[in-house]
C-alpha positions, 0 to 999 in steps of 0.5 A: 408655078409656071417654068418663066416663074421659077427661072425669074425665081432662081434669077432673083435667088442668085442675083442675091446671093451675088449682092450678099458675098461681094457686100460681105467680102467689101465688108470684109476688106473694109476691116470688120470682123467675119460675123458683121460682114456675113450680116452685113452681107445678109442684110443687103441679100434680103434688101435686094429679094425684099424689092424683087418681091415687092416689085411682083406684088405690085406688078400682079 
């Protein structure tokens, strides 16, 4: 891998880590308990690295 591929990686890695702790923590402040929001919080972490992957499929 190329050094512009791995920064494009990690940016994607830590845009996602972003998306899941502010959905967890709204989760969470919107009244569920600890577990669903940290699922909740996953669950939107791998949506958003599902269309960062799939946009690089469909780019290469």
């Amino acid at each position: 891998m190329s050094p512009i591929q791995i920064l494009s990686l990690l940016l994607a890695l830590s845009t996602a880590l972003n998306i899941a702790v502010s959905t967890g923590l709204l989760a969470r402040k919107g009244g569920v308990g600890v577990p669903q929001a940290a699922l909740t919080g996953a669950g939107a972490a791998a949506t958003a690295l599902g269309i960062y992957f799939a946009a690089v499929a469909a780019y290469s």
